[in-house]
C-alpha positions in Angstrom: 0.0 0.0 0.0 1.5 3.5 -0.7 1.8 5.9 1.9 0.2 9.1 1.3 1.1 12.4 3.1 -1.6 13.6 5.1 -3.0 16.5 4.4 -2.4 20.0 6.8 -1.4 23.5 6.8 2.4 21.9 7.5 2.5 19.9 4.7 1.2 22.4 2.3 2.7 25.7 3.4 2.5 27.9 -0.1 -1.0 28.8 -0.3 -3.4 31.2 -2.7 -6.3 32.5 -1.4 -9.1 33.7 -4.2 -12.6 33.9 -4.9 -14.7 33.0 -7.6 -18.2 33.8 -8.5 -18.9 34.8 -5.1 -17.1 31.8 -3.4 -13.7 31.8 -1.5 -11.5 29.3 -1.6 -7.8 28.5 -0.2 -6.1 26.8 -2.6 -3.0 25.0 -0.7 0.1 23.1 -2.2 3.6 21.4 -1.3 5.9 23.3 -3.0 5.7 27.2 -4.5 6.7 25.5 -8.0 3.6 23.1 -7.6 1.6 26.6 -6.8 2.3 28.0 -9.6 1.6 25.5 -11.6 -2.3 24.6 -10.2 -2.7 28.7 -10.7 -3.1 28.6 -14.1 -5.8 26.3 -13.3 -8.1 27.9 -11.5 -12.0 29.5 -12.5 -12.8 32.4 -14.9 -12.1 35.6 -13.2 -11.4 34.6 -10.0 -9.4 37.0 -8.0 -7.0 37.1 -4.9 -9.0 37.5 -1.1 -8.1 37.4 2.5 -7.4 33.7 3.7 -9.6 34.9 6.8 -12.6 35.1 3.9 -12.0 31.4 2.3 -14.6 28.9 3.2 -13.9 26.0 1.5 -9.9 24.5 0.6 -8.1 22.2 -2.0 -4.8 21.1 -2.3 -2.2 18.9 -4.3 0.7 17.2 -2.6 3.8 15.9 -4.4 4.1 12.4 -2.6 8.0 10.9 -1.8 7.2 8.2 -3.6 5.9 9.5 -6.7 2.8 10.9 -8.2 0.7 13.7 -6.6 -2.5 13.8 -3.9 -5.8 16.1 -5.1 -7.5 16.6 -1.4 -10.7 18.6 -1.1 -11.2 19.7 2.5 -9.2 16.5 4.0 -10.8 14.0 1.5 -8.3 13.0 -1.0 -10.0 13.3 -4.6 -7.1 12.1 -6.2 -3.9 9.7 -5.4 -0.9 8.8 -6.8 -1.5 10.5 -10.6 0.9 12.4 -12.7 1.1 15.7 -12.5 -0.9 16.9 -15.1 -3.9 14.1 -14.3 -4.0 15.3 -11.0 -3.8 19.3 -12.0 -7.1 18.2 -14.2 -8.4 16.8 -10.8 -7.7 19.8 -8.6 -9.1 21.7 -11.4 -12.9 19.4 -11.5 -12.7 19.9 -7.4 -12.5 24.1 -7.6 -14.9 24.1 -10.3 -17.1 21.9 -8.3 -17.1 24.0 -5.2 -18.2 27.2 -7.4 -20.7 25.6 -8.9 -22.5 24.0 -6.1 -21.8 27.1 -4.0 -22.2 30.3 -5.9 -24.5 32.5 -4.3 -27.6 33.5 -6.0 -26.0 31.7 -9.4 -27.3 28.4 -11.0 -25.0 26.3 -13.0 -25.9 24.2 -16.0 -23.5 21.7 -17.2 -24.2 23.0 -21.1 -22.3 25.0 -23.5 -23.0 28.3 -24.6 -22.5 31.4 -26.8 -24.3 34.3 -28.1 -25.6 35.6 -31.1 -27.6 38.7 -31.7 -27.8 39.5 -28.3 -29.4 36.3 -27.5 -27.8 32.9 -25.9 -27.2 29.6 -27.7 -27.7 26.8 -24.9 -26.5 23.2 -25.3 -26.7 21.1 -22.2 -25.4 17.8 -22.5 -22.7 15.9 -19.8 -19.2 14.7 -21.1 -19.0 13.2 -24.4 -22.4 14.6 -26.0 -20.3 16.6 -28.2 -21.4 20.0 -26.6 -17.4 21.4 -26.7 -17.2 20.6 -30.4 -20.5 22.3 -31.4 -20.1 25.1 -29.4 -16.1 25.6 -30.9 -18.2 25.3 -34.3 -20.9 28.0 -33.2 -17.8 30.7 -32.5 -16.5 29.5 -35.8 -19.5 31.0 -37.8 -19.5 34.2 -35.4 -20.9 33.6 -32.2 -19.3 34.8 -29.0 -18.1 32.3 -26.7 -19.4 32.6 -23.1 -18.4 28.8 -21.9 -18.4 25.2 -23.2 -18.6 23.8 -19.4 -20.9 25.4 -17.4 -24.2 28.1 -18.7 -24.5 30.3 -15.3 -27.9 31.7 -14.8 -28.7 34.6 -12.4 -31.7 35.1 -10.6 -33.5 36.5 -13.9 -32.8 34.2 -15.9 -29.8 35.9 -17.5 -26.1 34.0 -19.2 -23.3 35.1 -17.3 -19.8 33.9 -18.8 -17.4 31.3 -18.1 -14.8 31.5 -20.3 -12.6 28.5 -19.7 -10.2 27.4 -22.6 -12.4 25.3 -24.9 -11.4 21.4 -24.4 -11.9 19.9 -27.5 -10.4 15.9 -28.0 -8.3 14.9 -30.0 -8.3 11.7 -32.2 -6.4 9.6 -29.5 -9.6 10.2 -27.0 -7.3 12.7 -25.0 -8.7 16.4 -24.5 -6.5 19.3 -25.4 -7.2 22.9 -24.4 -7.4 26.0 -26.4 -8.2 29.6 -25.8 -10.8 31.2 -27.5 -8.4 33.4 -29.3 -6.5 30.5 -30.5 -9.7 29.1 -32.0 -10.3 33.0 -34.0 -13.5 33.7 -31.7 -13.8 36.1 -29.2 -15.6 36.2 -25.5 -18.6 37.2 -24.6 -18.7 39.8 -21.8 -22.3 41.4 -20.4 -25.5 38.6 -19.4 -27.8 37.9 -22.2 -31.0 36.1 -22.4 -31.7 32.3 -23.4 -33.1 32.9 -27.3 -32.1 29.1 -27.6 -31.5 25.7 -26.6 -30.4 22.9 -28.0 -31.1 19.3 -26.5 -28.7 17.0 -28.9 -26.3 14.4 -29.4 -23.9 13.8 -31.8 -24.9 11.0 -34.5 -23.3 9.8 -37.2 -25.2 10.5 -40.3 -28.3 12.2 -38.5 -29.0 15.5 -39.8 -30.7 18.7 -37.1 -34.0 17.8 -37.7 -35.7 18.6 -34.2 -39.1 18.5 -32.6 -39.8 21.8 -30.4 -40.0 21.0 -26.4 -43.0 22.5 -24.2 -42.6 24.5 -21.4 -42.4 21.6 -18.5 -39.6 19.9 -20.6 -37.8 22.6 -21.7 -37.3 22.8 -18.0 -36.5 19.5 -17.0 -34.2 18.8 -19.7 -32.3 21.9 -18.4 -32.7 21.0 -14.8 -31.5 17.1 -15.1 -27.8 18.8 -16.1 -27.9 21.6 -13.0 -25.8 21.8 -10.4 -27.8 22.6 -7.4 -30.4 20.9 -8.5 -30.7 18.4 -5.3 -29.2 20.5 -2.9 -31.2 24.0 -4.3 -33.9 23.1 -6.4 -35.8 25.9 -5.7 -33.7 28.3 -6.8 -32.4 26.1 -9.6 -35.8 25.8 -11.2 -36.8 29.6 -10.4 -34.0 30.5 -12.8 -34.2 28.0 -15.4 -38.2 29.1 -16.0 -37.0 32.5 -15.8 -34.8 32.0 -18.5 -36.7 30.0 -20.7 -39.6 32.5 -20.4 -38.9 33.7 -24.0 -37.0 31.3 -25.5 -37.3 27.8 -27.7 -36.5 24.5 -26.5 -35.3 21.9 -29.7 -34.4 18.2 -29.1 -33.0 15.6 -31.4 -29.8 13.9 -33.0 -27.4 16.0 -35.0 -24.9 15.2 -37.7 -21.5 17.1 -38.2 -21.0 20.0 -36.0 -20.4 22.8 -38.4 -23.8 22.1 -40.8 -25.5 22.1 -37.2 -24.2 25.1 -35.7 -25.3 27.4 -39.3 -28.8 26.0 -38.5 -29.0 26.8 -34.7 -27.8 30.5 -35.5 -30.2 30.7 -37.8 -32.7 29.5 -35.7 -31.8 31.8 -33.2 -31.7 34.6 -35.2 -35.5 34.1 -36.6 -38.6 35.2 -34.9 -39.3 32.8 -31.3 
């Protein structure tokens, strides 16, 4: 059995303290190198606070005998990883703890841009394709605002997260890319839902979707929300909010880029 290094304020001494979307965290490693290195990692804006402010704490240890510990609070996450699997871990944990604990926010595991002043929304979990539709979307013009998480407010309106889009590659493995990199640009003030877009991708299928009502518009946005068995309340007080005056679509799609002409085009018509 390995032995793991227990994690404490002694055996993690070089510490950053930030918040993020209205929640603190202390962020807490070995080494100053290993600090730096799990910066570069951490949410969307977040900025530096008073370690008398942080809540909640995470923290990566190199261990003697190789590989590195992810511990959220003092529950290990992660054990015994490379370095740049466990920086992906510590990276899941922070965003994890926003999520589930930003303040009047709700957080939809879907991507989403913006077109005409009006949000493109595609919820889906890990492998439904939502990163590479929503790269295609800023392709044809859109403005990126995340492809992880859609943050509601309590009207209903998109705030960004602008995490570097993680798009895999053809050996399964995900790779990284800012926004720039990709010729698109960010968005930057809250817009309203004008969209969104319940699909998969399927070889061969082509975007020919059925229009969702109001109750499962809702629950198709609500079975991919954070809070929504810890604050479901709140969670479906936003989501209805912000599908007031938009369209719900559901169905397979085909090759990203014929898919994401359509849904701007969709968008951009009449509701």
């Amino acid at each position: 059995m390995p032995k793991f290094t227990p994690f404490s304020d002694e055996t993690t001494p070089h510490h950053l303290d930030f918040e993020a979307f209205g929640v603190a965290v202390t962020l807490r490693a070995s080494s100053e190198e290993l600090l730096a290195r799990a910066e570069a990692f951490m949410p969307p804006g977040w900025r530096p606070v008073q370690e008398d402010k942080c809540e909640y704490v995470v923290g990566i240890i190199a261990e003697e005998e190789g590989g590195y510990s992810v511990y959220t609070g003092t529950v290990r996450a992660g054990e015994a990883q490379g370095l740049e699997l466990s920086l992906v871990v510590l990276e899941g944990q922070v965003r994890g703890l926003v999520a589930l604990h930003a303040p009047r926010l709700t957080f939809v595991h879907a991507g989403v841009v913006a077109h005409e002043g009006r949000a493109i929304v595609i919820p889906g979990h890990s492998f439904a394709g939502k990163s590479t539709l929503t790269a295609a979307l800023v392709a044809e013009g859109a403005l990126y605002y995340s492809d992880e998480y859609t943050v509601l407010d309590d009207e209903g309106l998109v705030h960004p997260y602008p995490k570097p889009v993680s798009l895999r590659r053809e050996n399964a493995m995900q790779a990284d890319h800012t926004i720039e990199s990709l010729g698109g640009t960010a968005g930057v003030d809250p817009v309203p839902i004008g969209l969104a877009a319940v699909t998969y991708y399927e070889p061969g299928a082509r975007w020919e979707p059925r229009q969702l009502g109001a109750g499962e518009s809702a629950l198709a946005l609500l079975s991919h929300t954070v809070i929504a068995r810890t604050r479901p309340d709140q969670a479906l007080a936003a989501i209805r909010r912000a599908m007031e005056n938009a369209v719900a679509l559901e169905g397979p799609r085909g090759e990203a880029d014929e898919t994401a002409r359509m849904l701007l085009s969709s968008v951009a018509a009449p509701a």
